[in-house]
DRENDO-1510 file (C-alpha; in Angstrom, 1 decimal, always signed):
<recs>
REC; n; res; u; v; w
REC; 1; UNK; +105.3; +53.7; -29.2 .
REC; 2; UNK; +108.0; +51.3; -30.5 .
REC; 3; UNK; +108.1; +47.3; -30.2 .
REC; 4; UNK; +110.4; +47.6; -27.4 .
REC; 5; UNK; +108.2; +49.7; -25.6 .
REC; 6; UNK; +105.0; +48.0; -25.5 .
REC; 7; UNK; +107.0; +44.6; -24.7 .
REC; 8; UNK; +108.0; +46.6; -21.9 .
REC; 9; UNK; +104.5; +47.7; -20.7 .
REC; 10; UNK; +103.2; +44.2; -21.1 .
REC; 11; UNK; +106.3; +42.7; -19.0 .
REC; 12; UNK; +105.5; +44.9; -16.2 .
REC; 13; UNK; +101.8; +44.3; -16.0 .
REC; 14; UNK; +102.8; +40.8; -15.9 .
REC; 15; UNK; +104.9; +41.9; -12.7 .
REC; 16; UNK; +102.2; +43.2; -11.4 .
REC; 17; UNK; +99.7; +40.5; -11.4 .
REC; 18; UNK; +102.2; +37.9; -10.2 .
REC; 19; UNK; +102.6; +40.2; -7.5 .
REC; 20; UNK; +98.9; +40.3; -6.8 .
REC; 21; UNK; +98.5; +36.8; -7.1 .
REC; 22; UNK; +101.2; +36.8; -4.9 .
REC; 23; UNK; +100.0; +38.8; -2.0 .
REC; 24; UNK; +96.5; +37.0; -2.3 .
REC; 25; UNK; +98.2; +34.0; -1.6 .
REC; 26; UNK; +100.1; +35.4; +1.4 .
REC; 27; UNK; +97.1; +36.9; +3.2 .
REC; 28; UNK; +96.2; +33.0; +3.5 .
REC; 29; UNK; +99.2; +32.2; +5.2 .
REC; 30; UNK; +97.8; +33.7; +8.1 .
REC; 31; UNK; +95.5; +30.9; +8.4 .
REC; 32; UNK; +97.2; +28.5; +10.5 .
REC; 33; UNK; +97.1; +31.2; +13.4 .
REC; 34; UNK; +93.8; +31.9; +12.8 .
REC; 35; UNK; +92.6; +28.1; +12.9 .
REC; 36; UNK; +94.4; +27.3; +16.3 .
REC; 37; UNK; +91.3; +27.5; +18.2 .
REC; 38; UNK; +89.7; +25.2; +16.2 .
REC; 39; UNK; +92.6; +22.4; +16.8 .
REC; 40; UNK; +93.0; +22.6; +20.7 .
REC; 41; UNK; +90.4; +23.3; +23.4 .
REC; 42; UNK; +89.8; +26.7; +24.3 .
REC; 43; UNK; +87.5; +28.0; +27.1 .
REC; 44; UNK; +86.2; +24.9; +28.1 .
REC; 45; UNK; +85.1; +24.2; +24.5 .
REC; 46; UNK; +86.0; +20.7; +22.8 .
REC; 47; UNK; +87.8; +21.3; +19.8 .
REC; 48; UNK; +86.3; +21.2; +16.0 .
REC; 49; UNK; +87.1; +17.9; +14.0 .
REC; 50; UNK; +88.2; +19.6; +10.9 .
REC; 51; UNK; +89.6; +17.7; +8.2 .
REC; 52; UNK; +93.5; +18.5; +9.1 .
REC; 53; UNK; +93.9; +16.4; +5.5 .
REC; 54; UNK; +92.3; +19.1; +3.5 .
REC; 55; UNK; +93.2; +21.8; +5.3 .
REC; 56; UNK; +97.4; +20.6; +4.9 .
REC; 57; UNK; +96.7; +20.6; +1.2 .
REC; 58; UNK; +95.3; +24.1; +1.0 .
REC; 59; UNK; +98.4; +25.3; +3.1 .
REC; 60; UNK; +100.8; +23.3; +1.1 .
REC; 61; UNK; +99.5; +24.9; -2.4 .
REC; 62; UNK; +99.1; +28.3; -0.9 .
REC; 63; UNK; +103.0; +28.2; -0.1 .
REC; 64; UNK; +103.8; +26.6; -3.0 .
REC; 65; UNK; +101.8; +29.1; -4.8 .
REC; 66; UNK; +104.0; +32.3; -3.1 .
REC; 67; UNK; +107.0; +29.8; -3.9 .
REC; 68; UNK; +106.0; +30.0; -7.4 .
REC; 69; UNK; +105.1; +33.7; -7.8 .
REC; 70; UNK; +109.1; +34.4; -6.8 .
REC; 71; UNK; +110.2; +31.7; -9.5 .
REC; 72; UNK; +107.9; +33.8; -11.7 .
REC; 73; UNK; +109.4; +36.9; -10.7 .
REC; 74; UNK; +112.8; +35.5; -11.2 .
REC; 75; UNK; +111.8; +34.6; -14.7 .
REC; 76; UNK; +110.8; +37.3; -15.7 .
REC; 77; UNK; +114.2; +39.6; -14.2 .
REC; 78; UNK; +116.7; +36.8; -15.8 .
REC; 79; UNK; +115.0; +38.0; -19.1 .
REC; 80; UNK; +115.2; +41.8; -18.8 .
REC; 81; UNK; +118.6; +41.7; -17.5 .
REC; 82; UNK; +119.2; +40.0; -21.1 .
REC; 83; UNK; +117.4; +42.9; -22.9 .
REC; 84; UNK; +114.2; +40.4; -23.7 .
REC; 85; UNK; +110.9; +41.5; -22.6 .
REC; 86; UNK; +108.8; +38.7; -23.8 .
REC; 87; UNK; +105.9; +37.5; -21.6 .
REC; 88; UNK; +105.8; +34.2; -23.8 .
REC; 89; UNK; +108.8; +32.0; -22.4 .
REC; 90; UNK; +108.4; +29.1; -21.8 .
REC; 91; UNK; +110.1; +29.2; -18.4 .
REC; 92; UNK; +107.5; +32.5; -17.6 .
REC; 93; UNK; +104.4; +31.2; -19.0 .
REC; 94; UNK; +105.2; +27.9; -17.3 .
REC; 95; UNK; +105.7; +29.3; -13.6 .
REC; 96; UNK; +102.8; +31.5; -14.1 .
REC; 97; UNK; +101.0; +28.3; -15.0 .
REC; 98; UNK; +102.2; +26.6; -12.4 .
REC; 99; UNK; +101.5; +29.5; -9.8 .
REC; 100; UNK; +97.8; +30.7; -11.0 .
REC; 101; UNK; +97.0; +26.2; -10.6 .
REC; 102; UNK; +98.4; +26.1; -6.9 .
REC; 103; UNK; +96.6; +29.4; -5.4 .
REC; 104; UNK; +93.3; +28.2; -7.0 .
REC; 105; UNK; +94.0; +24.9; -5.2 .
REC; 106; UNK; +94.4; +26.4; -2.3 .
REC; 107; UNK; +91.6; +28.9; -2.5 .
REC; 108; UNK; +89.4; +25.8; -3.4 .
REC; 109; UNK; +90.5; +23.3; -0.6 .
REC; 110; UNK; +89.7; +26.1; +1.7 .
REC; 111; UNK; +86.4; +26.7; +0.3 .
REC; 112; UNK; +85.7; +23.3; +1.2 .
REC; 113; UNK; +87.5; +23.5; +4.3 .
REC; 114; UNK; +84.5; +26.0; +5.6 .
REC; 115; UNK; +81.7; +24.1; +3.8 .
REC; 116; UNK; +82.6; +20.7; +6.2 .
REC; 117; UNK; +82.8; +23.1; +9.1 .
REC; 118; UNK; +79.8; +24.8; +8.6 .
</recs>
């Protein structure tokens, strides 16, 4: 296997896991739909005082997260259409940085999200 090769393989497991991280983050985009109930009266049931505050931020960070997983992506496809498959720049490791921080953000604010509820 040559240099170029295994740069190669590496570059598109990275693709892959932003992707993942990626779809992970999406599936918690659904949320807002999912919460309505709790924001409004339904059935003759008073609405849930849930902390709209916290649960902004995780929706905020999940987005941004997605947001960031494309910049990632982008990244990494300005570099192989110059014939460089390095995982390590800056611009890359950065994103991914900045991407992996927002969704476990998210993930967190939600956890705490269900711990007020319950």
């Amino acid at each position: 296997m040559t240099e170029t090769n295994g740069k190669a393989d590496a570059l598109k497991t990275f693709v892959e896991q932003t992707k993942l991280l990626v779809t992970l983050a999406s599936g918690f985009l659904i949320a807002p739909a999912a919460a309505l109930p709790l924001f409004r009266q339904c059935d003759g049931k008073p609405p849930l005082h849930i902390p709209t505050k916290v649960f902004g931020i995780a929706e905020a960070a999940l987005i941004l997260s997605v947001v960031a997983g494309y910049a990632v992506l982008g990244s990494i496809a300005g570099s192989q259409y110059n014939g460089v498959f390095d995982v390590y720049r800056p611009a890359t490791r950065v994103l991914s940085l900045i991407q992996l921080v927002l969704y476990l953000l998210g993930l967190s604010m939600f956890v705490v999200l269900i711990i007020r509820l319950v």
